[in-house]
VOPAGU-2260 file (C-alpha; in pm, 1 decimal, decimal comma):
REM VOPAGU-2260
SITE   aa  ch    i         X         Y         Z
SITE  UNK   A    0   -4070,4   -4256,3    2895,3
SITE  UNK   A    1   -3831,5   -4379,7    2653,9
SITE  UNK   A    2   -3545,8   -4165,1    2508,7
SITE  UNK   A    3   -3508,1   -4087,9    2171,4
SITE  UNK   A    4   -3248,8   -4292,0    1986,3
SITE  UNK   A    5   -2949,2   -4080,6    1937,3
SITE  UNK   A    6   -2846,5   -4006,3    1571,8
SITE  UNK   A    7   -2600,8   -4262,5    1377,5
SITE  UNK   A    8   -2429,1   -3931,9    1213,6
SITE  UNK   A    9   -2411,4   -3773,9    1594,2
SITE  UNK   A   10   -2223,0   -4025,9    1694,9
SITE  UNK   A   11   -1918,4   -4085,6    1364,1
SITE  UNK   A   12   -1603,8   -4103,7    1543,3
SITE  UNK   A   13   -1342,8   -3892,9    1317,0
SITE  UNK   A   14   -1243,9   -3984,5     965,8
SITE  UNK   A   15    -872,4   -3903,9    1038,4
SITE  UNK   A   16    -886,0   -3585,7     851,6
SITE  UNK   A   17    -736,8   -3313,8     988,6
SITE  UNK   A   18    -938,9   -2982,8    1188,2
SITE  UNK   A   19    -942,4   -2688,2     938,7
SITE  UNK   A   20    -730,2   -2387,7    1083,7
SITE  UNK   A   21    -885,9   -2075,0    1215,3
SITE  UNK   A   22    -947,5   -1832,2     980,0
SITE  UNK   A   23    -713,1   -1555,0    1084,0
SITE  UNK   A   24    -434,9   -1829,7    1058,3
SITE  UNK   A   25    -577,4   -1908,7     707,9
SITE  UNK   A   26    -558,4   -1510,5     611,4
SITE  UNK   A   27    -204,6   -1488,6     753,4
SITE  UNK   A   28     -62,7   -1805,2     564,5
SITE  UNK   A   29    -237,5   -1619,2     245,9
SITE  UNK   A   30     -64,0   -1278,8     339,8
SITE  UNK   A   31     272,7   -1460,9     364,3
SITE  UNK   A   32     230,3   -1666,4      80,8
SITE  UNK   A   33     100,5   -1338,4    -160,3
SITE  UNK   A   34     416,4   -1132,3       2,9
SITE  UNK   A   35     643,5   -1434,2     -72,9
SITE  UNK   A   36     491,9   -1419,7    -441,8
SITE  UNK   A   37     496,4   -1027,7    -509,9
SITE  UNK   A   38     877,6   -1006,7    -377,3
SITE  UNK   A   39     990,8   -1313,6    -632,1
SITE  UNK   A   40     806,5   -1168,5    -896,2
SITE  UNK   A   41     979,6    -791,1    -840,0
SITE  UNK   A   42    1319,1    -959,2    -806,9
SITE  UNK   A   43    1264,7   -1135,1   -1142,8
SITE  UNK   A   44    1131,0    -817,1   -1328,4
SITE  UNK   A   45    1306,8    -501,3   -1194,9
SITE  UNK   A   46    1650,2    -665,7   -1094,2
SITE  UNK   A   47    1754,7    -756,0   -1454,2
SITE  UNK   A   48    1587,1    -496,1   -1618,2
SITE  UNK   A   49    1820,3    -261,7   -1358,7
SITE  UNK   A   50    2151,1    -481,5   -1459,6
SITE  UNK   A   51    2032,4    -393,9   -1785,8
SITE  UNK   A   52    2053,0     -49,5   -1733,8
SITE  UNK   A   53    2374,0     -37,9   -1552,8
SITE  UNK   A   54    2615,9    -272,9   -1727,8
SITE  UNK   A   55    2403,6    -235,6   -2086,0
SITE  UNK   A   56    2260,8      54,9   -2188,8
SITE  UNK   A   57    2194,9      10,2   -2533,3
SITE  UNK   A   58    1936,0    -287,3   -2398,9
SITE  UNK   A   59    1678,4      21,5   -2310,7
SITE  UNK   A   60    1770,9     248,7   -2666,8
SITE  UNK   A   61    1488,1      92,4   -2814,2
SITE  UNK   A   62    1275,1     257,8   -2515,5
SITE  UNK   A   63    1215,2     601,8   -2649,2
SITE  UNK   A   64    1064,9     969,0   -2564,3
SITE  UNK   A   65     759,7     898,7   -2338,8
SITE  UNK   A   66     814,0     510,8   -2235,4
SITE  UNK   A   67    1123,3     556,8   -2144,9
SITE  UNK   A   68    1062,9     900,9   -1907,2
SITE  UNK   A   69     815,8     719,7   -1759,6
SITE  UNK   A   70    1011,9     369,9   -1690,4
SITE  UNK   A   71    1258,5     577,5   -1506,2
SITE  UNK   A   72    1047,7     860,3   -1321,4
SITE  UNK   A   73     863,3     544,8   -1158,8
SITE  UNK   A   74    1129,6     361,4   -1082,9
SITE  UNK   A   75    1363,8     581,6    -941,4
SITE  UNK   A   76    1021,8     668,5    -707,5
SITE  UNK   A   77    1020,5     297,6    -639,9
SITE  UNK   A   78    1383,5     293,1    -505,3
SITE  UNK   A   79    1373,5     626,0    -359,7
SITE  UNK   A   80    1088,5     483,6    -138,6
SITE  UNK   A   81    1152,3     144,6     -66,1
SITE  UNK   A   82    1407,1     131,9     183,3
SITE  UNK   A   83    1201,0     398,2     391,6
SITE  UNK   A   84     911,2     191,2     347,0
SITE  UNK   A   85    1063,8    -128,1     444,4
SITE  UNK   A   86    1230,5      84,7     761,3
SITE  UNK   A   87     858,7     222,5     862,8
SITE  UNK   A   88     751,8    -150,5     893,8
SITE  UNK   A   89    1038,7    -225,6    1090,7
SITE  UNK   A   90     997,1      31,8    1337,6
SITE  UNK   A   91     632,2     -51,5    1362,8
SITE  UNK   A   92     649,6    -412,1    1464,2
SITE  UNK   A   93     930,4    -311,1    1685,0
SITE  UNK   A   94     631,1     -81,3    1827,1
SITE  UNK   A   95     365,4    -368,2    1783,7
SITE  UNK   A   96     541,0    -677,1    1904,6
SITE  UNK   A   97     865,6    -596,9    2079,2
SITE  UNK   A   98     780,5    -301,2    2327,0
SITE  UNK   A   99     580,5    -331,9    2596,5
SITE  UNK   A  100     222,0    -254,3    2475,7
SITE  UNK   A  101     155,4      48,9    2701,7
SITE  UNK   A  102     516,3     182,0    2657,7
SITE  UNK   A  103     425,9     478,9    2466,9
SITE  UNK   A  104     117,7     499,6    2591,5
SITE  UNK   A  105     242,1     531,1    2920,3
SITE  UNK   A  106     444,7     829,2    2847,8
SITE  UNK   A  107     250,6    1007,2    2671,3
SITE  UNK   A  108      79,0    1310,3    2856,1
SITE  UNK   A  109    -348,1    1196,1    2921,6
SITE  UNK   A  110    -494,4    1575,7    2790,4
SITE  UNK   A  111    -557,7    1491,7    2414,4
SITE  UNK   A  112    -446,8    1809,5    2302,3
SITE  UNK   A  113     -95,5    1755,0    2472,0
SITE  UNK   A  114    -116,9    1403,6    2345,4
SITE  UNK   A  115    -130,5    1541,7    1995,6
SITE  UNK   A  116     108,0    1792,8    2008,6
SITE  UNK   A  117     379,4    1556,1    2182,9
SITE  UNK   A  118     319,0    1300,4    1886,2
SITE  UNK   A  119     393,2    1626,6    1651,1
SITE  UNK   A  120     717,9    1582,0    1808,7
SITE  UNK   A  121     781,3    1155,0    1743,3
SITE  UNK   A  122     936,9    1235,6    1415,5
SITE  UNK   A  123    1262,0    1362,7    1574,3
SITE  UNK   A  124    1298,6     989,4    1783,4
SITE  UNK   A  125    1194,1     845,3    1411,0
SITE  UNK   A  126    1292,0     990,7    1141,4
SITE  UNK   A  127    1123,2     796,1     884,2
SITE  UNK   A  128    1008,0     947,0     567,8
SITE  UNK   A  129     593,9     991,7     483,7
SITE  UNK   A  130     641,4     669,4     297,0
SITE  UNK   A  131     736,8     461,5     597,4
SITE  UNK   A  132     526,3     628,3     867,3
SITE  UNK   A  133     221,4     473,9     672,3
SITE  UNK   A  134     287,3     109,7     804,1
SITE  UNK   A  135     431,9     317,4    1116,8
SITE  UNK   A  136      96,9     527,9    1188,1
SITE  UNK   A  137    -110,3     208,1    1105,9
SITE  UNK   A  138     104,7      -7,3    1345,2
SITE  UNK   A  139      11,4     286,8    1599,4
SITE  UNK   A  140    -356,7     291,2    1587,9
SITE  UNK   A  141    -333,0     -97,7    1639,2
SITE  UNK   A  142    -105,1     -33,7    1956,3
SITE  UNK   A  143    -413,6     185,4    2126,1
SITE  UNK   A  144    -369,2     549,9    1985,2
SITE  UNK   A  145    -663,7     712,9    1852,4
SITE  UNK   A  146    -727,1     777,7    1466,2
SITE  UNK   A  147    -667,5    1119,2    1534,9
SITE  UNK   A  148    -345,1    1117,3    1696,1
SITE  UNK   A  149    -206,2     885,6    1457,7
SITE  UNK   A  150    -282,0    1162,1    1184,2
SITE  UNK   A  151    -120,3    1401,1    1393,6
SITE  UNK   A  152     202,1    1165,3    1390,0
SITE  UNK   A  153     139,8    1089,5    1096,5
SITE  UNK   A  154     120,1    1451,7     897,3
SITE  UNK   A  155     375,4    1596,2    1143,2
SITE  UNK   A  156     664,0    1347,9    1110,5
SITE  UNK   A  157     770,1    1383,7     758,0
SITE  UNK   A  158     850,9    1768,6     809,8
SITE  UNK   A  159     930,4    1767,2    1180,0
SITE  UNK   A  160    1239,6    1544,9    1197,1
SITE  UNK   A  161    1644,5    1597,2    1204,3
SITE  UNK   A  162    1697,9    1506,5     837,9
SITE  UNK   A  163    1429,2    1694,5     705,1
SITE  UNK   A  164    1527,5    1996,5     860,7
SITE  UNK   A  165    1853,8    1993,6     809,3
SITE  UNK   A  166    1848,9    1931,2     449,0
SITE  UNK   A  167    1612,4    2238,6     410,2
SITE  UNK   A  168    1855,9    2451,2     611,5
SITE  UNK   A  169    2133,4    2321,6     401,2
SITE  UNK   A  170    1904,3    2389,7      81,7
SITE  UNK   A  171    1808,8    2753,2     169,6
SITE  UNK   A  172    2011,1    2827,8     470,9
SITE  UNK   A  173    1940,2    2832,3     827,8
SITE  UNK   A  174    1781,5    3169,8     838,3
SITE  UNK   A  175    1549,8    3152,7     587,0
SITE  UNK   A  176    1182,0    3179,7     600,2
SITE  UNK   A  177    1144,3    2846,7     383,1
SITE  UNK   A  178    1246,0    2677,3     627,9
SITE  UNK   A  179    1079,5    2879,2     929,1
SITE  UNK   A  180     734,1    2844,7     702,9
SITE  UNK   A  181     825,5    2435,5     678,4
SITE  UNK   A  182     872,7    2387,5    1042,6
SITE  UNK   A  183     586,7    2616,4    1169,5
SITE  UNK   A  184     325,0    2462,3     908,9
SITE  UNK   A  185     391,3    2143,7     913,2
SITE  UNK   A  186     326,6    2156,8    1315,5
SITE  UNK   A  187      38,0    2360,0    1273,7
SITE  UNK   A  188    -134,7    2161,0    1032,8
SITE  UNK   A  189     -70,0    1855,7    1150,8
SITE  UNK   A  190    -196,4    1963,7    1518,8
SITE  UNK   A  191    -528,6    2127,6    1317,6
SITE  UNK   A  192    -624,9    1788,3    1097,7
SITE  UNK   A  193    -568,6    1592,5    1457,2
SITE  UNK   A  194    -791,0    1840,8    1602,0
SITE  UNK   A  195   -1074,5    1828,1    1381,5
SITE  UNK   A  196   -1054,8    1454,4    1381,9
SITE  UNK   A  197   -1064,4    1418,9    1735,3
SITE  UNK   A  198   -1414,3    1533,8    1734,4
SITE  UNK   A  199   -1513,8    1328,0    1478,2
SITE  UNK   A  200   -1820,7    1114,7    1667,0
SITE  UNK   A  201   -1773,8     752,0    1476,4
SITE  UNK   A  202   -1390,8     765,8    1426,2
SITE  UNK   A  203   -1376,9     371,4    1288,9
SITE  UNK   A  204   -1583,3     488,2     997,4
SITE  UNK   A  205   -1223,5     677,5     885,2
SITE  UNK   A  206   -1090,5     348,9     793,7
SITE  UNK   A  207   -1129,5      86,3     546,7
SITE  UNK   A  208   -1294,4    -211,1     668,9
SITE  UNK   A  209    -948,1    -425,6     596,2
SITE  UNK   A  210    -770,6    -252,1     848,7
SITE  UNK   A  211   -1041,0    -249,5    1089,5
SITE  UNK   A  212   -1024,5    -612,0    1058,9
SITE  UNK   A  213    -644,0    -586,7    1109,5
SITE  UNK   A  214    -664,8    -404,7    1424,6
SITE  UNK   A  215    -939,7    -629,5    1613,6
SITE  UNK   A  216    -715,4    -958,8    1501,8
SITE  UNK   A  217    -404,6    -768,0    1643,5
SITE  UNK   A  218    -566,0    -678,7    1946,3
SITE  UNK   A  219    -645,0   -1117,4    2027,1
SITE  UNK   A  220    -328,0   -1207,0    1885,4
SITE  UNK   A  221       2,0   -1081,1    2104,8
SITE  UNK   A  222     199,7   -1334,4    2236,3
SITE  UNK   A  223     442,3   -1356,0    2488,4
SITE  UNK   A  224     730,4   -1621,5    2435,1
SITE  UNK   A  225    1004,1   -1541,9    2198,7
SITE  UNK   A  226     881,4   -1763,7    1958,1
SITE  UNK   A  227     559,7   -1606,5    1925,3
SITE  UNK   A  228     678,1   -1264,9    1883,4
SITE  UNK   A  229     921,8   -1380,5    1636,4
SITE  UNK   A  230     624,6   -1537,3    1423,5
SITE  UNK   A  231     431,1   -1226,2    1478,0
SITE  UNK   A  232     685,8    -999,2    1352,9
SITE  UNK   A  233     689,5   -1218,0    1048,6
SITE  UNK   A  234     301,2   -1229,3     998,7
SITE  UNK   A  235     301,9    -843,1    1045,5
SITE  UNK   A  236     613,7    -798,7     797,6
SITE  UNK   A  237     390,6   -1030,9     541,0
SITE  UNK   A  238      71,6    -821,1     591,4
SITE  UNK   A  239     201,3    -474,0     566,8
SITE  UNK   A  240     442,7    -554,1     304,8
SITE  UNK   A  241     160,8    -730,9     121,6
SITE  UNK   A  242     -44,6    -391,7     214,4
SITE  UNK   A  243     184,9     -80,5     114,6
SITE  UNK   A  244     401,6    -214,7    -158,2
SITE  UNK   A  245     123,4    -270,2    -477,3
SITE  UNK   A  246      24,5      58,7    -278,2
SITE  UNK   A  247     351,8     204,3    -351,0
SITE  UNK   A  248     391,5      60,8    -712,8
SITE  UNK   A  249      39,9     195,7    -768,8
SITE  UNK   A  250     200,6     544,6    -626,9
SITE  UNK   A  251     498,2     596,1    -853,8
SITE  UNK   A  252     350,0     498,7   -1226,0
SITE  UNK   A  253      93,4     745,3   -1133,4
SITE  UNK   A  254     332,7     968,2   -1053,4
SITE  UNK   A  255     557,8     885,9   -1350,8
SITE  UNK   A  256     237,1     950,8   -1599,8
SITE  UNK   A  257     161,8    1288,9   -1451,6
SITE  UNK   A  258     540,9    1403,8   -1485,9
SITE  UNK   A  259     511,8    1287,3   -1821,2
SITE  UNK   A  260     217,1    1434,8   -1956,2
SITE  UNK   A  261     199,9    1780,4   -1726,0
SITE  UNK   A  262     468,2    2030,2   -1865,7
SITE  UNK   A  263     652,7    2181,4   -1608,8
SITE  UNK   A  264     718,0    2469,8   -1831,1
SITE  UNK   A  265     349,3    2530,4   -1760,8
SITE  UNK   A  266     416,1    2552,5   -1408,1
SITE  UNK   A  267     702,9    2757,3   -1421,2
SITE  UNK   A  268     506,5    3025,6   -1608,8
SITE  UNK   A  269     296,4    3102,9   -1275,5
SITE  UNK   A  270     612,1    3139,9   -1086,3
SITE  UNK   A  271     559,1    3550,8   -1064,5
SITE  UNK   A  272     197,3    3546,1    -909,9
SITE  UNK   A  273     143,9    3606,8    -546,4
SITE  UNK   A  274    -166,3    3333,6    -559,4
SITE  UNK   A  275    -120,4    3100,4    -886,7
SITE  UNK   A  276     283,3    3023,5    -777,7
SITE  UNK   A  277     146,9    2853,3    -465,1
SITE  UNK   A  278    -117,3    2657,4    -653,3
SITE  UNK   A  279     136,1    2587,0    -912,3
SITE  UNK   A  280     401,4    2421,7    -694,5
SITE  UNK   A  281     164,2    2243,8    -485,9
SITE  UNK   A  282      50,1    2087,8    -793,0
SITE  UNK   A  283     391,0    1977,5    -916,8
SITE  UNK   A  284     464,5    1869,8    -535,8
SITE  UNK   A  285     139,1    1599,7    -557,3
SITE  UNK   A  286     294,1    1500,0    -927,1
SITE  UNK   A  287     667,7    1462,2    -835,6
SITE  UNK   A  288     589,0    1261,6    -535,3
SITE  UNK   A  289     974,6    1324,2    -390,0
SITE  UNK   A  290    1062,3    1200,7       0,3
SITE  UNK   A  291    1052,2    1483,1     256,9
SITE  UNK   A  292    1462,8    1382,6     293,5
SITE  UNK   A  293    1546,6    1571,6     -60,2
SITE  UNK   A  294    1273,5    1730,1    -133,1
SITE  UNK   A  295    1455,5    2080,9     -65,1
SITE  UNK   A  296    1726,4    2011,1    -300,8
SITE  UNK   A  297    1478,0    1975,0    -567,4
SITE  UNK   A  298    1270,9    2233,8    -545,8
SITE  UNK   A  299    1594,2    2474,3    -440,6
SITE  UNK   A  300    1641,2    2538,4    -867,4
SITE  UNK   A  301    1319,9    2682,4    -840,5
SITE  UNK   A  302    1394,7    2933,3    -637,6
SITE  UNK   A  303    1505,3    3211,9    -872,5
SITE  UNK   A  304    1159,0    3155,3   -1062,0
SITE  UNK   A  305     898,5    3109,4    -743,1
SITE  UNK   A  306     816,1    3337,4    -500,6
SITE  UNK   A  307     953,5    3218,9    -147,3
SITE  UNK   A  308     583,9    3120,9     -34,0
SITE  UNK   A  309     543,7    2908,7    -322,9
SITE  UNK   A  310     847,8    2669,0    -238,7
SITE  UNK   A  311     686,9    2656,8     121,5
SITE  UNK   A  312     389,0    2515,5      21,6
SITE  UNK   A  313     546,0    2278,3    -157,4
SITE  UNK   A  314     761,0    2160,2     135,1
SITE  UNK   A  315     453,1    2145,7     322,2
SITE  UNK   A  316     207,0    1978,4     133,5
SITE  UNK   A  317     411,5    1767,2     -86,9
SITE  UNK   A  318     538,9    1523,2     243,1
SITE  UNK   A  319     119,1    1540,6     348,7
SITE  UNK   A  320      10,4    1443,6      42,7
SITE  UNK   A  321      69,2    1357,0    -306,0
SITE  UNK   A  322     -41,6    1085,0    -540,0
SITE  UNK   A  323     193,1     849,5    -356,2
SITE  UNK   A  324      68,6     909,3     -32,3
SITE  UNK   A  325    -274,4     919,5    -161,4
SITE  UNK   A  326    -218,0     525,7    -293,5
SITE  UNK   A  327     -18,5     436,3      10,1
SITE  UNK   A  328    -275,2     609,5     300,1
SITE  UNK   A  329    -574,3     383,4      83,2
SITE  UNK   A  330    -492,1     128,8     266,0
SITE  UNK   A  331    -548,1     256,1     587,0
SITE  UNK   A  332    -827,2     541,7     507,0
SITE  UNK   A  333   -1147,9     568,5     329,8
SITE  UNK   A  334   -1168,4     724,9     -17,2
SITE  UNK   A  335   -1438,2    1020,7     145,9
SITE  UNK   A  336   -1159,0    1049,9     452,1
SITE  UNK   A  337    -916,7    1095,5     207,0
SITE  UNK   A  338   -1062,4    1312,8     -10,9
SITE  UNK   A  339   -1165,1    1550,3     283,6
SITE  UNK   A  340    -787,5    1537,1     424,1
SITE  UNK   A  341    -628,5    1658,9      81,9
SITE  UNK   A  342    -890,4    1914,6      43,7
SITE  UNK   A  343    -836,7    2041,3     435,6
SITE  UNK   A  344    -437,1    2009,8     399,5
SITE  UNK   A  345    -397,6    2156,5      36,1
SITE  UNK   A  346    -630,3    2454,5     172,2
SITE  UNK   A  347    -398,5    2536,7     475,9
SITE  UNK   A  348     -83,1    2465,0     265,7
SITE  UNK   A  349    -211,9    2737,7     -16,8
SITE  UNK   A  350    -297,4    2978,6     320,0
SITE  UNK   A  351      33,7    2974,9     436,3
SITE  UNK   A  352     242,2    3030,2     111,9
SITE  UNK   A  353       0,1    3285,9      36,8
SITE  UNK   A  354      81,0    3477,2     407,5
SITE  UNK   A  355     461,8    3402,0     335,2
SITE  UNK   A  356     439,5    3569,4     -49,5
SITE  UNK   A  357     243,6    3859,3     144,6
SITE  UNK   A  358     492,1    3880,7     431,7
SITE  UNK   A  359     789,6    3836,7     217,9
């Protein structure tokens, strides 16, 4: 029986051109290349225009009223945040890339619930602000920790670490129930979102399909030589950077149009009721977007206006969430995950200024 004759095409030896790359190499080189772009084009707009402002102030007197609150609200976010930001990413491809995988793993208790409330605790060995514990919570999950014990981390840190609390005790003194209230709820709440999420039966469906992406390429791609961990730690660097800081620039002009078009005076008003105070301040902690690190010193002229459970809520929910967060956490979490988490956090947050104002 004779064989078929092979194909001609079947058998065309190479043209010379070159094997296309993977596609995760192709999405990397992208990331890079994007990062590369977004920095040079930052550089070129907010570096002059900050020159500007320092040596040459009559270059912004043109800017007036409105423009110019809001040109300097969201940039003043922008440079408050950054170098936490930029610190988070560090720590979390120290995390990813440089420690052993199972390091923390290791050491970390196996009972979920003392798993959680450990992680409460990370903040103190990390004391990274809720803007760089994004890239540091999302470097977690794609280490081998659960979605619900990186919210944990994640919720907890921002309140429960050295510089937080001692700029609160500075703020209000060491003694005072603000600052009993912060530490307390913050650990509380944290522990009580990781709890409910721990039960949650399909926890992938939390995340946005990017990052699920992220963590199933991370989990083929760890190498072992120095050389590979060196070009890992500049692919991750490229992807998160690529990830939080639109995120971030996103954050603070939504934050600077809210602080210009809500009147604090407004707010202020409320400052007397048991109930509306905490509402109040909670909604001018999700506008004003501060870091958890000075946060205190802010809200401390408020003090002589809002009752004492008021300012805890707004230590307490403003490092959870505000609008931010709520750009910057987008890029790990689903809108509906997101939208249940403020709704779950802001309730607890208005329960326990409303317990303080009753207690006080």
């Amino acid at each position: 029986m004779s064989q078929p004759e092979p194909d001609p095409d079947s058998l065309a030896l190479p043209t010379g051109r070159a094997p296309e790359p993977p596609p995760e190499q192709v999405r990397r080189a992208e990331a890079i290349a994007r990062t590369a772009v977004f920095l040079v084009l930052a550089a070129v707009v907010l570096v002059p225009v900050l020159i500007f402002r320092a040596f040459v102030p009559s270059a912004t007197a043109g800017i007036e009223g409105a423009a110019q609150d809001f040109f300097t609200l969201a940039v003043s976010v922008v440079i408050e945040s950054v170098p936490f930001v930029f610190l988070g990413i560090l720590i979390s491809i120290l995390v990813q890339v440089w420690l052993p995988q199972d390091l923390l793993l290791r050491r970390l208790p196996a009972r979920p619930g003392l798993r959680r409330l450990t992680l409460s605790f990370l903040g103190i060995l990390m004391p990274v602000c809720e803007c760089g514990n994004v890239p540091l919570a999302r470097g977690l999950v794609s280490s081998g920790l659960t979605v619900a014990e990186a919210m944990t981390f994640l919720f907890a840190a921002p309140i429960l670490n050295p510089i937080t609390i001692v700029t609160t005790g500075q703020a209000f003194g060491w003694d005072s129930p603000v600052l009993a209230a912060r530490v307390a709820g913050g650990f509380l709440i944290a522990n009580l979102v990781g709890w409910i999420y721990a039960r949650h039966p399909r926890p992938e469906q939390l995340l946005t399909p990017g990052f699920q992406a992220s963590c199933a390429a991370d989990g083929h791609g760890h190498g072992h030589g120095q050389g590979s961990r060196l070009r890992r730690s500049l692919e991750l660097f490229a992807h998160e950077t690529n990830a939080m800081m639109p995120a971030l620039i996103v954050g603070a002009a939504l934050a600077g149009i809210i602080q210009v078009f809500v009147s604090r005076d407004a707010l202020v008003a409320l400052g007397g009721d048991v109930i509306w105070s905490v509402l109040a301040l909670m909604a001018l902690a999700f506008i004003v977007a501060l870091c958890s690190n000075v946060d205190a010193f802010f809200i401390l002229s408020f003090g002589s206006t809002f009752l004492p459970g008021a300012i805890a809520s707004f230590l307490v929910f403003g490092p959870m969430i505000d609008v931010k967060m709520i750009a910057l956490l987008r890029t790990t979490f689903t809108a509906k995950t997101l939208a249940a988490l403020t709704l779950l956090i802001g309730a607890c947050a208005a329960v326990l200024g409303w317990a303080v104002n009753l207690a006080a």
